[in-house]
N, C-alpha and C positions, 0 to 999 in steps of 0.2 A: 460545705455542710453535707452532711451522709443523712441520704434516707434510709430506713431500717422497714424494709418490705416484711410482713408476717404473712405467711403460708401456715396451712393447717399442715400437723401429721397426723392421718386417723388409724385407726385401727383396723386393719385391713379385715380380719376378720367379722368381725361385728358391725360396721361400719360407722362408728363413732365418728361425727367430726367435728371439733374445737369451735362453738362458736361466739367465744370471747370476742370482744368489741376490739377493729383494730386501733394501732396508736402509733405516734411517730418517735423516735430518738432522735437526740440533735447529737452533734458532736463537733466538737471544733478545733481545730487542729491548726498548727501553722507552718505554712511552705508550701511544696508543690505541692502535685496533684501526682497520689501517689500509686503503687502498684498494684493489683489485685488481693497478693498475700499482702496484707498491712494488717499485722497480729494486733496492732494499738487500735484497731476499730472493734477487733474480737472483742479485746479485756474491754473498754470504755463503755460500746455498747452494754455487755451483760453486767458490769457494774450500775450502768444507770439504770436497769431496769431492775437490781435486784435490789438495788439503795431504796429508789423513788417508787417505780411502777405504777401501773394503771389502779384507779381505786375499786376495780369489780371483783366481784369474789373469784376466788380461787378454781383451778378447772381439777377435775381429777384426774387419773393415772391414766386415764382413756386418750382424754383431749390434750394431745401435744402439739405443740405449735413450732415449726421454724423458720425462723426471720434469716433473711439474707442482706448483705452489705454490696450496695452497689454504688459506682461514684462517688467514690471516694474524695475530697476535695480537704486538704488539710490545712488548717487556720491558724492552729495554735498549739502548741503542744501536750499531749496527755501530761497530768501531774502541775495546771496552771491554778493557781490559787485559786479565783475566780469560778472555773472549771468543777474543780474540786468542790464546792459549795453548790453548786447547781447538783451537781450529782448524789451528794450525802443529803439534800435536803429534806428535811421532814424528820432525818436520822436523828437519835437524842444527842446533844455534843458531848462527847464522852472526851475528847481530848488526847494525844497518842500516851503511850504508858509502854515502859521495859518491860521487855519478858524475861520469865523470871525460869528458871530450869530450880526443880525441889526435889531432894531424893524423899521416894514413899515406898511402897511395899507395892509387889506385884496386884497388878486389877484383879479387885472381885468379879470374876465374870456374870455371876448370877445378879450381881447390881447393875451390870451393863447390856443397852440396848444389842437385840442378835439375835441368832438362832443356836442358845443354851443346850448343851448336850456333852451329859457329861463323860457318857459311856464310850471308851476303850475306843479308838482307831481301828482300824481293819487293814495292820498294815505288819511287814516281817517285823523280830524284834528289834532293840538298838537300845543306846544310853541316852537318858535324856542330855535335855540341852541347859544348862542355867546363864540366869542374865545377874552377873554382878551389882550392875547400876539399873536405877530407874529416874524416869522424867517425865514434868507433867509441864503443857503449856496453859498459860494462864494470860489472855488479852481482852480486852472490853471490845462488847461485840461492834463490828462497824458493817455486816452485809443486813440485809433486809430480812425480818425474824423469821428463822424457822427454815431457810434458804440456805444454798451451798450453793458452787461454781466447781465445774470440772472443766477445764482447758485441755485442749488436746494439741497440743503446740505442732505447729508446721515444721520440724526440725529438718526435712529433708527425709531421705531412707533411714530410718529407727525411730525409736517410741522415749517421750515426753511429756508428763500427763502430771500438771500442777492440780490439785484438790485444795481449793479456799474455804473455808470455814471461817463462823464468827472470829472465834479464836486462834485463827492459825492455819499455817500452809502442812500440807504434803506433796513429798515430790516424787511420783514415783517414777522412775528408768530416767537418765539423762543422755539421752541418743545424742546425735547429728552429725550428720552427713557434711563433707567438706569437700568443695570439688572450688577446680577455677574461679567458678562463679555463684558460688553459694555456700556458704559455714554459717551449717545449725548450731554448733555451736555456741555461737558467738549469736545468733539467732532466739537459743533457748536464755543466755545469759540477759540480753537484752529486754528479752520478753519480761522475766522474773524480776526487774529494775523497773518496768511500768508497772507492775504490781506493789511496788515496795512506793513507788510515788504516791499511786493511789490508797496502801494501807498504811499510811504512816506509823499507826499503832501498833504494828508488825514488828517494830523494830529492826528489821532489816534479818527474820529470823524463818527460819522454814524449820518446819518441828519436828520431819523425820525423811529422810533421805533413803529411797525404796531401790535397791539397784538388784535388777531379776536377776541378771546373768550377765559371765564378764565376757560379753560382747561388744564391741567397740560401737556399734549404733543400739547399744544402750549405756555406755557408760560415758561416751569419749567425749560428753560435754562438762565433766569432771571437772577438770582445768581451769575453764571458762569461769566455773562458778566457783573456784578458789581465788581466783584471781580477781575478783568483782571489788569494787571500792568502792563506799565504805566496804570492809569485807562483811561477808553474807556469816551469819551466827547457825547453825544446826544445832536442831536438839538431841538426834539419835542419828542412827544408820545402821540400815538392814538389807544382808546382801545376804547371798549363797553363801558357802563354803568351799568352792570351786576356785583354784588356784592358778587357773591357765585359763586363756582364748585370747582371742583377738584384744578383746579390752580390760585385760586382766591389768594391765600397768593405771588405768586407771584405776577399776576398784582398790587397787593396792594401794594407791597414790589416798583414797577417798581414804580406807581406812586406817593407815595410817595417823592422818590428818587427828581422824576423832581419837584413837589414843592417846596421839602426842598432847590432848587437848583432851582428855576426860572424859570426852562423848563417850555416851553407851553405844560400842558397834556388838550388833546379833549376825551372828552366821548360822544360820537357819536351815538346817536339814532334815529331813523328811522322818527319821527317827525319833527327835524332838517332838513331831506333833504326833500328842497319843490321844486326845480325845476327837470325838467326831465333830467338835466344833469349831476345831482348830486350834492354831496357839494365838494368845494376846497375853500382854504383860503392858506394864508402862514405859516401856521400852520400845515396841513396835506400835502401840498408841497412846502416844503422846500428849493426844491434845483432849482439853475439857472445855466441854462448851455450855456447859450448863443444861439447857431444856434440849437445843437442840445440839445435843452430841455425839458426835459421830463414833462410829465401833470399827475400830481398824484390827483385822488379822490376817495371818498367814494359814493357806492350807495347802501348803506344798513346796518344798528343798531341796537342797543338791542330794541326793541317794549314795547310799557306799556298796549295797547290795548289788549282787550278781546278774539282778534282772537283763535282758537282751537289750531292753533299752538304754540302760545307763550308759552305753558308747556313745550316744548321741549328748553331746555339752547342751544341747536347747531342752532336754527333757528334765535338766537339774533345776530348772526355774524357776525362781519363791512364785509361789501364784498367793495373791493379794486379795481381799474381799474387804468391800465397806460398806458397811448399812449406817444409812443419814434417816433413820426414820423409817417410811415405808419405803424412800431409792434404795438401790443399792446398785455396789459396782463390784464387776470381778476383771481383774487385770492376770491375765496368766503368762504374761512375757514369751516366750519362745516355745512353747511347751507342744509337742508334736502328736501324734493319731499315737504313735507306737506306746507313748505311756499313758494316754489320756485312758485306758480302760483301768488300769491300775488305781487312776487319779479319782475316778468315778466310782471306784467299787470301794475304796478305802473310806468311803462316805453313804455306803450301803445303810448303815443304820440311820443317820440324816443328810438324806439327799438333799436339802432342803438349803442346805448349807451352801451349794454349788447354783442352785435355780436365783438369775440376779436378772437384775432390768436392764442393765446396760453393760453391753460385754466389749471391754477391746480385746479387738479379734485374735487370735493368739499368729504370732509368728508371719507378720504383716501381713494377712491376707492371701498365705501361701498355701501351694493345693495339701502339703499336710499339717495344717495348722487347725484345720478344724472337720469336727465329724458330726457325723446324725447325731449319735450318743451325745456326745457332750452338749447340743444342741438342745434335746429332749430333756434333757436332766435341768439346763438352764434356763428354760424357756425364755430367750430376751428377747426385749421389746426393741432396742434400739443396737447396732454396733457400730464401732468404730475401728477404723480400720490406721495405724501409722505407719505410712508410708511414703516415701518419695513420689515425686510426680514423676508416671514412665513415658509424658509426651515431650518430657525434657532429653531423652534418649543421654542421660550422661555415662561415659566409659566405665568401666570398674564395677563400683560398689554401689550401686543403684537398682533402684525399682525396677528402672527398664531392662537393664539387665537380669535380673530375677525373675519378671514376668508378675511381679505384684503391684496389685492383688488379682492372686488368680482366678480366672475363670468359676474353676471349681470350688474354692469355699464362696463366690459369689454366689454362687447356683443354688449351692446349701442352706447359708444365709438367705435366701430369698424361698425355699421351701415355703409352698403356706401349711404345709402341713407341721411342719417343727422350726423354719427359720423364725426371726425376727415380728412380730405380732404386730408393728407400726409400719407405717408407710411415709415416704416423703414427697416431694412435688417433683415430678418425675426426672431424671438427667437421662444423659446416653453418654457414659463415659471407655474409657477403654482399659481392657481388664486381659489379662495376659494367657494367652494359651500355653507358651512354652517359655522358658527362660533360655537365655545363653548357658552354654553346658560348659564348665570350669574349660579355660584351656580350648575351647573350641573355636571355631571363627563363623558359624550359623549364627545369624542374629536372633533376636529373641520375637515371638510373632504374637500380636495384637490382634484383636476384635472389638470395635466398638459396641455398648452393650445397653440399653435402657435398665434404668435401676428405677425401680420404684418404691421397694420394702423402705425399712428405715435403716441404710447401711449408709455409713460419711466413711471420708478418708481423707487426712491431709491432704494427700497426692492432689487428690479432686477437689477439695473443699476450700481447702486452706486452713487457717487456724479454728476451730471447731469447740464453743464453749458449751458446754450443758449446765443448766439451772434447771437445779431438781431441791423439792420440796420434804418434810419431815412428812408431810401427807400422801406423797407421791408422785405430785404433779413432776413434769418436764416440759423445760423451752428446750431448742438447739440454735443456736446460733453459726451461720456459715456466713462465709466469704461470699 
């Protein structure tokens, strides 16, 4: 049996602190007694509490709370009939039901939750971009009203990041790290199978497939989720326009896939998006949820322009935004210091657009991955950081290697004057001064660090769930 500790996050500035009534999770599992990363306490936990929950009102966007999973002790397997029923309890029985994919017409955006702006881009010129096909998901809601689930999957070194809704999944980036002793992979495939146990009404379907950049710790769990049995159904797929990197044989492989198979795929470039509030069509969001539905769009793609930055393949990177209400998320995949002023200013007329709640940190927590600016403009409350654990020292293509998350976008992120506006229950983790230098043989040099803002990391956390509300509210779930 898992106890589920709650810790306040308060706001460090104000000093807000959460003080909702604690409460216990059960969870029951069968077998041993399992590892620290065990992603199946992630999902079950934040499902029971977003199913069931405590009966006290609501806390707001101030008062966030995160619960930790400690001893773990597993009984029975996530997805047990029985299980299943303890957790949707109280739920209306809706029953599972097919998803259905319906060609409509591009979204009204002015009918859609956002920050509406219709005025011109501030960016060189180009040809737009059009989307052929459109698609709408349609499922009977099964989470707790008004609630969303953001998973930050432990994938190893790269980014993972499942978005549950009543209605339906998004997946944005499919990393994972593959070494002797560990394939995210095969990690991230697994994960999305404990989810598909618990949403049976899912259909076995994830409604739109987000791949930033053809980098292999974001794409290279590709494979994994083609290969899934029953096979996994997609409603769309939205990648760059970038045709080379490390993990380009994957995206190719992804789209491919949806071609040969009718999916709408968007290659998404920076030209395309000409108004200040971004692009969205029914293409890049998918899903309808009714009251509470979520607004998926992109503000930012692969570039053809001349700019100094476009040699760098991580500055082409769809950057993502989603408002669930008053949450919202911004995912900017690999996106670096050298074009973030570019990024920031082509949103001069609604900066508004870019300032989100919860930021995964760009470019796993690396020293040029995030800046003051981007910071000030975003003002977030919570970040998240995907990354490998660097006390695992693995050879190659890792965290430790890297030297992520580095010192210096911690230091940023933890600014009181512009980082992160929440706090968490204090850690002292280690955070990278220097990385191994391509081809060199200096190892890569560490410092252990107290964190107290409100910054998670795979590396450190483990699998990392946020439940965030149409109101505002946020839980965090850690390992």
């Amino acid at each position: 049996m898992v106890k589920m500790n709650e810790f306040e996050l308060k706001r460090s500035r104000i000093g807000l602190v959460d003080q909702n009534l604690l409460y216990w999770a059960k969870i029951f599992r069968r077998g041993k007694i399992m590892k620290p990363r065990w992603g199946t306490v992630a999902i079950a936990t934040a499902a029971i509490w977003v199913c069931t929950g405590p009966a006290y009102a609501q806390p707001s966007a101030a008062q966030v709370d995160v619960r930790r999973a400690s001893d773990a002790t597993a009984e029975r397997p996530w997805g047990d009939a029985t299980l299943l029923a303890e957790a949707f309890e109280g739920v209306p029985e809706t029953g599972p039901a097919s998803f259905r994919i319906v060609g409509i017409e591009a979204t009204d955006t002015e009918n859609r939750p956002g920050r509406v702006d219709e005025r011109e881009r501030i960016l060189h010129d180009g040809a737009e971009l059009s989307f052929e096909n459109r698609a709408t998901v349609q499922t009977p809601p099964k989470l707790r009203p008004g609630w969303m689930l953001a998973h930050y999957i432990d994938v190893g070194q790269g980014n993972a990041t499942l978005l549950e809704f009543s209605c339906g999944l998004a997946l944005v980036d499919t990393g994972g790290q593959v070494t002797d002793r560990f394939d995210g992979t095969k990690r991230l495939a697994d994960y999305l199978e404990s989810v598909f146990k618990r949403r049976p009404d899912l259909d076995r379907t994830v409604g739109s497939i987000f791949l930033s950049h053809p980098h292999a710790d974001h794409t290279s769990g590709v494979t994994a989720l083609l290969a899934m049995s029953p096979s996994l159904k997609i409603g769309s797929i939205v990648a760059n326009a970038r045709t080379n990197g490390s993990g380009w044989s994957h995206q190719k492989k992804l789209i491919s896939f949806g071609r040969t198979r009718s999916i709408p795929v968007s290659l998404i470039t920076n030209e395309a998006i000409r108004r200040s509030d971004g692009l969205t069509d029914a293409a890049i969001d998918t899903l309808r949820c009714g009251d509470a539905d979520p607004d998926i769009r992109v503000l930012w793609g692969s570039d053809s322009s001349a700019h100094h930055w476009t040699s760098e393949a991580n500055n082409h990177s769809v950057v993502i935004r989603v408002d669930f209400g008053e949450s919202s998320f911004l995912f900017t995949g690999d996106l670096e210091e050298t074009a973030q002023p570019e990024f920031i200013g082509s949103y001069v007329r609604n900066p508004d657009i870019v300032d989100a709640d919860i930021y995964q940190v760009s470019h796993h927590g690396s020293r040029n991955g995030t800046t003051e600016a981007l910071l000030r403009v975003m003002t977030p409350e919570i970040a998240v950081i995907g990354s490998g654990n660097p006390a695992d020292e693995e050879p190659g293509f890792s965290a430790y290697n890297f030297g992520h998350p580095n010192r210096v976008a911690i230091n940023l992120l933890s600014d009181p004057a512009f980082g992160v506006s929440l706090t968490r229950p204090e850690v002292t983790v280690p955070v990278g001064i220097s990385g191994r230098r391509p081809g060199g043989n200096t190892p890569p040099r560490y410092a252990l660090q107290p964190v107290r803002s409100a910054i998670f990391s795979t590396g450190w956390d483990g699998d990392i769930v946020i439940a965030a509300s149409i109101q505002g509210a946020k839980k965090v779930l850690v390992q």
